[in-house]
ZAPA-686000 format. One record per residue (C-alpha): z, y, x; residue in one letter; residue number from 0. Coordinates in Angstrom, 1 decimal, decimal comma, always signed. Example, Ala and Ser with C-alpha at 12.3 -4.5 7.8 and 13.67 -1.06 7.14 Angstrom:
BEGIN
{atom {+7,8; -4,5; +12,3}; "A"; 0}
{atom {+7,1; -1,1; +13,7}; "S"; 1}
***
This chain:
BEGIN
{atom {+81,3; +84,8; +91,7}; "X"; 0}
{atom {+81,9; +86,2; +95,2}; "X"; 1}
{atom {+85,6; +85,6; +95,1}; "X"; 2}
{atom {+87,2; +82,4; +95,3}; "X"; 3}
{atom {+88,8; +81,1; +91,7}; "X"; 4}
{atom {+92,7; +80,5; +92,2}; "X"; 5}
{atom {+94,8; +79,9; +89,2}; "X"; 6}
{atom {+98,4; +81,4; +89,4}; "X"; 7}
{atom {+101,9; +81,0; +87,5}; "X"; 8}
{atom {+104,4; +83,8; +88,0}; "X"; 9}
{atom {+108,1; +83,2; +88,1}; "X"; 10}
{atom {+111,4; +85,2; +87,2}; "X"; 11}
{atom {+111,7; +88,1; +85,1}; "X"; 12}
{atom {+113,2; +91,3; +87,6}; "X"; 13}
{atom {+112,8; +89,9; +90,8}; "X"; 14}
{atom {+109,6; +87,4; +90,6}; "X"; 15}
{atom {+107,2; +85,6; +92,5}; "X"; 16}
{atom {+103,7; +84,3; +91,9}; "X"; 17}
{atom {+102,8; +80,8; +92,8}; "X"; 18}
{atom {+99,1; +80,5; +93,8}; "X"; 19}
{atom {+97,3; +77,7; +93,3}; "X"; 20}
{atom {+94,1; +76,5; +95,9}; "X"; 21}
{atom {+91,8; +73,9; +95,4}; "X"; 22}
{atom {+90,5; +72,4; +98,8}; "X"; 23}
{atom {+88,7; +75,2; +100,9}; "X"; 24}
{atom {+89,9; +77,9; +98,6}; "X"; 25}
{atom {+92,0; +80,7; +100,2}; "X"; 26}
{atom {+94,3; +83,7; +99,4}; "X"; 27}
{atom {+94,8; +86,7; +101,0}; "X"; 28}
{atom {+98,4; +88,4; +101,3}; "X"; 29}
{atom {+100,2; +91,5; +102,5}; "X"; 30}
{atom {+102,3; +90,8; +105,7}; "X"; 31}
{atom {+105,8; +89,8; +105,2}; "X"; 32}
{atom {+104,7; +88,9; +101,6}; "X"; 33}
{atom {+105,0; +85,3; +102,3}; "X"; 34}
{atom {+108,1; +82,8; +100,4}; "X"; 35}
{atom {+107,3; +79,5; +100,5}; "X"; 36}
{atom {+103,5; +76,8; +100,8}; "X"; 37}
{atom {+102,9; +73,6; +100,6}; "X"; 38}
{atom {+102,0; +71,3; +103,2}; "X"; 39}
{atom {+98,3; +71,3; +104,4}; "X"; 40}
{atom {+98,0; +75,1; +104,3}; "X"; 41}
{atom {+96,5; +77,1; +107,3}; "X"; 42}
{atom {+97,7; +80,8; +107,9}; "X"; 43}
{atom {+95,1; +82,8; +109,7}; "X"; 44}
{atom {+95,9; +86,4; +110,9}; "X"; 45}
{atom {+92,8; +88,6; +110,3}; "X"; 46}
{atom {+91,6; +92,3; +111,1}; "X"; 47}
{atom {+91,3; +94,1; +107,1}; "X"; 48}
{atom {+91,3; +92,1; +104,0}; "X"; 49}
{atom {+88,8; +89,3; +105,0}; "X"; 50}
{atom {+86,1; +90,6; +102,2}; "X"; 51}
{atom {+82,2; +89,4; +103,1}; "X"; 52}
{atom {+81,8; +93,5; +103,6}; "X"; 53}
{atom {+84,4; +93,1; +107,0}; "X"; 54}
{atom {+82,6; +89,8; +108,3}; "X"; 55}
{atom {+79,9; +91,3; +109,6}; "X"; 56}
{atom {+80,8; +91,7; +113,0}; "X"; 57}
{atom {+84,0; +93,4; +115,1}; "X"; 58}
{atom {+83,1; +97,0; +114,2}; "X"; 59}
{atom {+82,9; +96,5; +111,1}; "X"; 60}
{atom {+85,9; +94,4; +110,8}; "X"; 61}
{atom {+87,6; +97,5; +112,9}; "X"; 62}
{atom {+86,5; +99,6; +110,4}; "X"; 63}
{atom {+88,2; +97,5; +107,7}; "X"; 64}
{atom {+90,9; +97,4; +109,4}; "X"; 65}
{atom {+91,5; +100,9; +109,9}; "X"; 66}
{atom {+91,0; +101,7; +106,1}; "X"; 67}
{atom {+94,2; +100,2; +105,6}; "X"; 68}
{atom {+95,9; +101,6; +108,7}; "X"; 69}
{atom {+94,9; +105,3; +106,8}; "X"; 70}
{atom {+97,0; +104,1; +103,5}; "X"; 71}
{atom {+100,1; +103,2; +105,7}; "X"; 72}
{atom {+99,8; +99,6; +105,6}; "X"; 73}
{atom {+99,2; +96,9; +108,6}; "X"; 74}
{atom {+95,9; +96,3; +110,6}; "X"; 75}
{atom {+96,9; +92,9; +110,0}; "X"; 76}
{atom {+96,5; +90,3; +107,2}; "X"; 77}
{atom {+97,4; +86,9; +106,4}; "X"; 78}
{atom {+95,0; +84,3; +105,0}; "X"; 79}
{atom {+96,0; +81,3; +103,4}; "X"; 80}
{atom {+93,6; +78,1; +103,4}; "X"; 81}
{atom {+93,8; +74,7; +101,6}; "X"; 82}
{atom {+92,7; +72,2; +104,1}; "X"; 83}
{atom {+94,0; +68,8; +102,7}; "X"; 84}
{atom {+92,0; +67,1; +99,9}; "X"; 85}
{atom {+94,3; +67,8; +96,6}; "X"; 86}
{atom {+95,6; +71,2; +95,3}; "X"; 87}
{atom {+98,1; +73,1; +97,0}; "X"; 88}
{atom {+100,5; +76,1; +96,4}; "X"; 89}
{atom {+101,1; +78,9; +98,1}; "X"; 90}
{atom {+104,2; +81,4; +96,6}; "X"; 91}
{atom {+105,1; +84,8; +97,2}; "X"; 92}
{atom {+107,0; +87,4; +96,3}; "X"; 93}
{atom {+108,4; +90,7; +95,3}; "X"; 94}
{atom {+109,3; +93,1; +97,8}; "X"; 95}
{atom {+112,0; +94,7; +95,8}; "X"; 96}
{atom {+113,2; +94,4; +92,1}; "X"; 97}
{atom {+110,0; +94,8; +89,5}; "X"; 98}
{atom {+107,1; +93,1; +88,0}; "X"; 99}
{atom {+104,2; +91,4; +89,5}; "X"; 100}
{atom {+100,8; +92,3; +88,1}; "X"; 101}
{atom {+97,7; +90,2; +87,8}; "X"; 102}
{atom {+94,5; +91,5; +87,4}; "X"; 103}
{atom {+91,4; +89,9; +86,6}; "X"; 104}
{atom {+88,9; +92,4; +88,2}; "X"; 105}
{atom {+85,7; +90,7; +86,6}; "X"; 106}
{atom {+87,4; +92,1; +83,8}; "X"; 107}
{atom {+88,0; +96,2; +84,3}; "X"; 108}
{atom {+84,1; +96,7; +85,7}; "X"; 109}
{atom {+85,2; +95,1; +89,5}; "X"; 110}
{atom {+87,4; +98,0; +90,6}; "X"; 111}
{atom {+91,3; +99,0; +89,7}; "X"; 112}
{atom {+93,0; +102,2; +91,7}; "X"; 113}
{atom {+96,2; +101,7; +92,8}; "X"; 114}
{atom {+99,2; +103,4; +94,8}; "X"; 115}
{atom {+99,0; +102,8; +98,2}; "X"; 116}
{atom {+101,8; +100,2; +98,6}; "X"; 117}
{atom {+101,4; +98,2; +95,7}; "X"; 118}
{atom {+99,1; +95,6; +97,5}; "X"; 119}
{atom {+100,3; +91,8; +97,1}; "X"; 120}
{atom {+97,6; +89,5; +97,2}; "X"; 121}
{atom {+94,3; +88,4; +96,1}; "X"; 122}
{atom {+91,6; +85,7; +96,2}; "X"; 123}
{atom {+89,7; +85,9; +99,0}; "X"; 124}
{atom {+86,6; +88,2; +98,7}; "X"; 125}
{atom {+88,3; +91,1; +97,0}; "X"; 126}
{atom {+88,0; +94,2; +99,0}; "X"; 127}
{atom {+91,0; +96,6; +99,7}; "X"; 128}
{atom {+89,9; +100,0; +100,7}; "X"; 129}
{atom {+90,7; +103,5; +100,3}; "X"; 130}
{atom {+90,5; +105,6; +97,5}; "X"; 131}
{atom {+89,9; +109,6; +98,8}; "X"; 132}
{atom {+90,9; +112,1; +96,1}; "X"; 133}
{atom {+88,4; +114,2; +95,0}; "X"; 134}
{atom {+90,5; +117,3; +94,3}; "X"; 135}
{atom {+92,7; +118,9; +97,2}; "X"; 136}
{atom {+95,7; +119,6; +94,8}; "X"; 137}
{atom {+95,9; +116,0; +94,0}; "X"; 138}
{atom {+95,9; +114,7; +97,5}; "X"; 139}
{atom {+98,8; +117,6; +98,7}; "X"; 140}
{atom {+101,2; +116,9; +95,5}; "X"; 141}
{atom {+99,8; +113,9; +93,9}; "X"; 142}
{atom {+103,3; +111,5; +95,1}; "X"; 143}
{atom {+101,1; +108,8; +96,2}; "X"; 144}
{atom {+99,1; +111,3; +99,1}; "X"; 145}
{atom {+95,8; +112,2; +99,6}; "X"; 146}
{atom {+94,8; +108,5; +100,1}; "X"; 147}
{atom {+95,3; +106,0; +97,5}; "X"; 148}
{atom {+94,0; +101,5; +97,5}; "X"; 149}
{atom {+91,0; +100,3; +95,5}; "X"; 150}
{atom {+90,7; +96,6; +95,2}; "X"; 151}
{atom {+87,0; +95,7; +94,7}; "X"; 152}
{atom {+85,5; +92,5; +93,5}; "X"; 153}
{atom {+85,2; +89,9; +90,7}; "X"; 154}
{atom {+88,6; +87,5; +91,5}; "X"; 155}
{atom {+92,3; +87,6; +91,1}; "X"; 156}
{atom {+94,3; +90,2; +92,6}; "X"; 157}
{atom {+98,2; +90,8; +92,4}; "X"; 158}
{atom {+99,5; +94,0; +92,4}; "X"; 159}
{atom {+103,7; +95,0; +92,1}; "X"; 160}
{atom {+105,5; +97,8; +91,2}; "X"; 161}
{atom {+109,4; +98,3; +90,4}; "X"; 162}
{atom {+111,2; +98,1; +86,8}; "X"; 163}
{atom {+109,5; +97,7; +84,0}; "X"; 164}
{atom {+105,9; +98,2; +84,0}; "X"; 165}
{atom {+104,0; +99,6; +80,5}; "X"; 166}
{atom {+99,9; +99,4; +80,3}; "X"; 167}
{atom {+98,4; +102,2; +78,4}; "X"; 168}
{atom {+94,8; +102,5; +77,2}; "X"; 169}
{atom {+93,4; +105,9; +76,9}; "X"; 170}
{atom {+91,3; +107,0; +74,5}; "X"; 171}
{atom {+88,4; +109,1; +75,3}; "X"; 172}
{atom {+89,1; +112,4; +75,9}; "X"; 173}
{atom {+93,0; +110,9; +74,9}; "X"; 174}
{atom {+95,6; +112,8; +78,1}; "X"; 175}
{atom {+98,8; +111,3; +79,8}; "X"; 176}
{atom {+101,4; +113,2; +82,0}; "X"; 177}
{atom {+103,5; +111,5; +84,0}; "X"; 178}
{atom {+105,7; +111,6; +86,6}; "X"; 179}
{atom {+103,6; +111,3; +89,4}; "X"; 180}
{atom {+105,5; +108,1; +91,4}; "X"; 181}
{atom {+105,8; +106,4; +88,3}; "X"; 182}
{atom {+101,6; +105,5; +88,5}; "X"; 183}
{atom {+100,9; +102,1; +89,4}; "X"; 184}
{atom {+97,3; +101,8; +89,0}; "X"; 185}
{atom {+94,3; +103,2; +86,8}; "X"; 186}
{atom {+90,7; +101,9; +86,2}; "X"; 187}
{atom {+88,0; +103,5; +87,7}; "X"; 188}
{atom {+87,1; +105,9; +84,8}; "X"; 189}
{atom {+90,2; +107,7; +84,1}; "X"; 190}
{atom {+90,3; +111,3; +85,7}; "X"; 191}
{atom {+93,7; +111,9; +87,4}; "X"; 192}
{atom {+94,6; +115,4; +88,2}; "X"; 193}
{atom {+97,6; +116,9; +89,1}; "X"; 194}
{atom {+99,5; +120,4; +87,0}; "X"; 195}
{atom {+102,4; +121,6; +88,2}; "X"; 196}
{atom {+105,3; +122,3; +85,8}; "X"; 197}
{atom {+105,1; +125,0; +83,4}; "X"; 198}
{atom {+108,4; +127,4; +83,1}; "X"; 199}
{atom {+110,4; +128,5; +86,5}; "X"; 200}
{atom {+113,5; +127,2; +84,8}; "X"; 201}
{atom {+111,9; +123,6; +84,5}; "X"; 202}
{atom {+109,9; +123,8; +87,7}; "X"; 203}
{atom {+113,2; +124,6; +89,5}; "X"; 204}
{atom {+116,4; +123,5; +88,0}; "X"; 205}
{atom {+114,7; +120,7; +85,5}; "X"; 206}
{atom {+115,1; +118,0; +88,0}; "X"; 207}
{atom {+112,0; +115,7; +87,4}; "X"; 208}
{atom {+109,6; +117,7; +90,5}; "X"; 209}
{atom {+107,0; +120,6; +90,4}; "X"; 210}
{atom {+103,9; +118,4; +89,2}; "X"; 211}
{atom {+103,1; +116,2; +87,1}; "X"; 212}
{atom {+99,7; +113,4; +87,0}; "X"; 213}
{atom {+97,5; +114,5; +84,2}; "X"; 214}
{atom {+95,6; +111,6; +83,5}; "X"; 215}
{atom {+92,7; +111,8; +80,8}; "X"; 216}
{atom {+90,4; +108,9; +79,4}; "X"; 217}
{atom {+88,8; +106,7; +78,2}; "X"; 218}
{atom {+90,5; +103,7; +80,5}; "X"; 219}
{atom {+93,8; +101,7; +81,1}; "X"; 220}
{atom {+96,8; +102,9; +83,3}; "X"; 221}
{atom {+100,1; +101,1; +84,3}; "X"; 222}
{atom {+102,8; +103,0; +84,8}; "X"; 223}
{atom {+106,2; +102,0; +86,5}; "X"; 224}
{atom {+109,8; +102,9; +85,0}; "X"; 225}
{atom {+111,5; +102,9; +88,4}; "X"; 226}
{atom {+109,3; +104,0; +91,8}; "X"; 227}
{atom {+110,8; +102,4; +94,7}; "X"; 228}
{atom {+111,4; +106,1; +95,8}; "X"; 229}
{atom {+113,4; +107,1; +93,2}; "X"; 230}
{atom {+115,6; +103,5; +93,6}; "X"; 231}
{atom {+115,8; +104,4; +97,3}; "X"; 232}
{atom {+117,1; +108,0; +96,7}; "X"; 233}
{atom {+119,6; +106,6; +94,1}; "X"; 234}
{atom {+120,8; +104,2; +96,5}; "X"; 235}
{atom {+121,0; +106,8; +99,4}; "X"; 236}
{atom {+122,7; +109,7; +97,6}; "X"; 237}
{atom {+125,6; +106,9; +96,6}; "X"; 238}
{atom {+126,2; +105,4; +100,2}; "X"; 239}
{atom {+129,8; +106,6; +101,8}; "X"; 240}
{atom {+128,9; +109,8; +104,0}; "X"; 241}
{atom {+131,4; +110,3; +107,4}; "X"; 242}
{atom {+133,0; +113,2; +108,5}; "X"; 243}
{atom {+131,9; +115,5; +111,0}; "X"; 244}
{atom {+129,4; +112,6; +112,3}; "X"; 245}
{atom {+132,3; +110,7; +114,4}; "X"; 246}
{atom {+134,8; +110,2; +111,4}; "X"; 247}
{atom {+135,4; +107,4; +109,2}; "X"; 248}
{atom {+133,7; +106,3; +106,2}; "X"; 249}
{atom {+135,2; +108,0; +102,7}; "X"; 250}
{atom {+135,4; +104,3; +101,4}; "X"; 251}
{atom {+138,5; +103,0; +103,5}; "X"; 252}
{atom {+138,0; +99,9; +101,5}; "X"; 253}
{atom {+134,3; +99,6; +101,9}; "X"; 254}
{atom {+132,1; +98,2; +104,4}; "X"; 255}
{atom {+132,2; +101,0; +106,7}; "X"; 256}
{atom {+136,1; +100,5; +107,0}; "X"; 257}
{atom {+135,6; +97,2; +107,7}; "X"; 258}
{atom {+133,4; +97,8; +110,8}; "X"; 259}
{atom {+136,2; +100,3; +112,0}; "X"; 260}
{atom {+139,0; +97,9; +111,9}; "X"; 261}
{atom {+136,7; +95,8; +114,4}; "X"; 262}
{atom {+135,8; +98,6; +116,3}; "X"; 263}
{atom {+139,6; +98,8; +117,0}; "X"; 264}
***
């Protein structure tokens, strides 16, 4: 194997956290920020990229890395954790909102999984985050997820999230699934994912569920999510108090924002 071997445990049921597990040398790479809690004897490196042996290779290629991810929105920056003491150690992190954490074996779906952009957690160190361009110009305009979507590359472990509850479905060949097009999580490398926009003006424009929907057609495996942080976010937005005219107070007297006013007094 290229990848280094970690064994894992997850924790919690909505809001969880995976604890890693590194015997001595063995490291992890994580999203920034992803961080909760490590043992002692654990060494946290900032690197350029993902800190695969395809960025090692020198500073323009490690540049190169790096700016992959900068093109899917995320940080130039990673964190590396290393087990530097003699025994095993644990590193744990967690969710970034309320959902599932995924692991996936990639020795086991052919060395490659696609995945929405953010979904990222961590992995052994080795596997490769990259980009994923869309073949099809329709996909990248109206696809949800952008033109630009993550592939994680390799033969280790790699930990992917996504928010609610999260349902893997494996396509038959020539087997198709429509779905809401933030709902995807991730898809193997041999399912064709296309984008078809809503059928019926009534639907497309009063229905409430968007103008397209992912058409995804097999053979392979997809996970789908039940709540996209973008539809929580806009759920959460719509029901915050509003204020008058910009300079008025909050509608909820007896809510936070009246509480700020009183001290604004």
């Amino acid at each position: 194997m290229n990848n280094h071997e970690i064994d894992y445990k997850l924790y919690g049921d909505d809001m969880q956290f995976v604890e890693v597990e590194l015997d001595p040398s063995e490291t992890v790479v994580a999203e920034a920020g992803s961080l909760m809690m490590m043992t002692d004897n654990i060494r946290m490196e900032t690197i350029f990229g993902d800190g695969s042996t395809s960025t090692s290779g020198g500073l323009m290629n490690k540049l190169m890395g790096a700016g992959k991810r900068l093109l899917t929105g995320e940080s130039l920056f990673m964190t590396t954790f290393t087990n530097t003491g003699p025994g095993k150690r644990h590193v744990y992190f967690a969710a970034p909102y309320p959902g599932k954490i995924i692991p996936i074996d990639l020795s086991v779906w052919n060395g490659k999984i696609i995945c929405q952009k953010d979904a990222f957690l961590a992995a052994a160190k080795g596997v490769s985050v990259g980009i994923e361009f869309q073949r099809k110009i329709a996909t990248g305009f109206f696809g949800g997820e952008g033109f630009i979507m993550q592939k994680l590359e390799g033969d280790g472990m790699a930990f992917i999230h996504a928010g609610g509850t999260i349902h893997r479905h494996n396509l038959q060949p020539g087997e198709t699934l429509r779905i809401d097009t933030g709902c995807l999580v991730a898809m193997t490398r041999d399912v064709d994912y296309n984008i078809e926009m809503v059928s019926g003006v009534k639907t497309a424009l009063f229905g409430g569920e968007g103008l397209f929907l992912a058409t995804l057609r097999g053979p392979g495996t997809v996970w789908v999510q039940s709540l996209p942080f973008s539809r929580l976010a806009s759920r959460v937005f719509a029901a915050a108090p509003t204020r008058k005219g910009g300079g008025g107070k909050s509608n909820d007297e007896g809510g936070i924002g009246g509480l700020f006013d009183l001290f604004n007094k």
